[in-house]
C-alpha positions as CSV (number, residue, x, y, z in Angstrom):
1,X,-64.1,39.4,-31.8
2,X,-60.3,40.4,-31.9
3,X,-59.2,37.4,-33.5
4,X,-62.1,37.8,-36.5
5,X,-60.3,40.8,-36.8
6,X,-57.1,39.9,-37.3
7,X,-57.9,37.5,-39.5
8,X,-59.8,39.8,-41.6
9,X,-57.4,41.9,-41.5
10,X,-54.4,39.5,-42.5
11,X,-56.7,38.1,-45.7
12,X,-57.0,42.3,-46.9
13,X,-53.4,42.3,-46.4
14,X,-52.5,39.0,-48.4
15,X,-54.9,40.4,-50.6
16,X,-53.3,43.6,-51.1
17,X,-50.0,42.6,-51.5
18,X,-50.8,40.4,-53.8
19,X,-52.7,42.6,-56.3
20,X,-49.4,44.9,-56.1
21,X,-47.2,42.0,-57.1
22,X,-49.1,41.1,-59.8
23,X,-49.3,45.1,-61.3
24,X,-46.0,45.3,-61.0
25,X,-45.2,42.2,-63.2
26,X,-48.2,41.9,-65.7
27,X,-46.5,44.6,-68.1
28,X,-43.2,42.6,-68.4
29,X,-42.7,40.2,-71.4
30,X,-43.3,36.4,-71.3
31,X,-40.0,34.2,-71.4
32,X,-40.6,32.9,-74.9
33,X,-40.4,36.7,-76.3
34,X,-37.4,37.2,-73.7
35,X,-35.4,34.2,-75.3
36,X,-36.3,35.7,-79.1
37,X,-34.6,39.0,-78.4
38,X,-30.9,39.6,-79.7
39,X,-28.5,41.5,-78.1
40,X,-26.6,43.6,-79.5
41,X,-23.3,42.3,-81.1
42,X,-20.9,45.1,-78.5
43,X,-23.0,43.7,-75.2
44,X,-22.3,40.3,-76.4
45,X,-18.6,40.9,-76.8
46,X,-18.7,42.4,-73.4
47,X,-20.3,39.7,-71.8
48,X,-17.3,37.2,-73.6
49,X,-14.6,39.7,-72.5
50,X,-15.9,39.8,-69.0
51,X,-16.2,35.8,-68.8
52,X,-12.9,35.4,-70.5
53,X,-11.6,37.8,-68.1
54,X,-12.5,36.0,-64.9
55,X,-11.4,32.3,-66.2
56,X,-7.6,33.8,-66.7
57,X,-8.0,35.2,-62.7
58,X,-9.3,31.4,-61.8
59,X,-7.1,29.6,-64.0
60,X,-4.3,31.7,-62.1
61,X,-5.6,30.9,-58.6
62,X,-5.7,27.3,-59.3
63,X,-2.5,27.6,-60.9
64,X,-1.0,29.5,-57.5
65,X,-2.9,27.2,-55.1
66,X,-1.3,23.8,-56.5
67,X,2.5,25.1,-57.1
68,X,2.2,26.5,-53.0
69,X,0.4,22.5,-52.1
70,X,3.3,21.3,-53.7
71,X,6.4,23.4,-52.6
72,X,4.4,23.2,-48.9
73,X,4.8,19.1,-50.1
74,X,8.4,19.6,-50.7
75,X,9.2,21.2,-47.4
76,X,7.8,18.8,-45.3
């Protein structure tokens, strides 16, 4: 008898969070209207500025990294 109940009581769970998942997403757009929209042209510019931004630090690193491999090379 317990173990009817837990069962039972698992599937109303399962149920339940399942119902909320799906109210909590049915109102959002589908990905074909998501890839139509256009940003604006300033978010854009931000995004570049941003990526650009983090390239120069990596390019840097790298940069950093193989001149200390190499003088760490000359020492030995």
């Amino acid at each position: 008898m317990k173990d009817n109940f837990n069962d039972i009581w698992e599937a109303m769970l399962k149920a339940a969070v399942l119902e909320n998942s799906y109210n909590l997403v049915k109102d959002y757009p589908s990905v074909e209207e998501i890839n139509k929209m256009k940003l604006p042209r300033q978010y854009e510019m931000k995004m570049h500025k941003v990526i650009r931004h983090y390239q120069k630090k990596t390019t840097c690193a790298v940069r950093f990294y193989n001149y200390t491999t190499k003088l760490g090379a000359q020492i030995q």
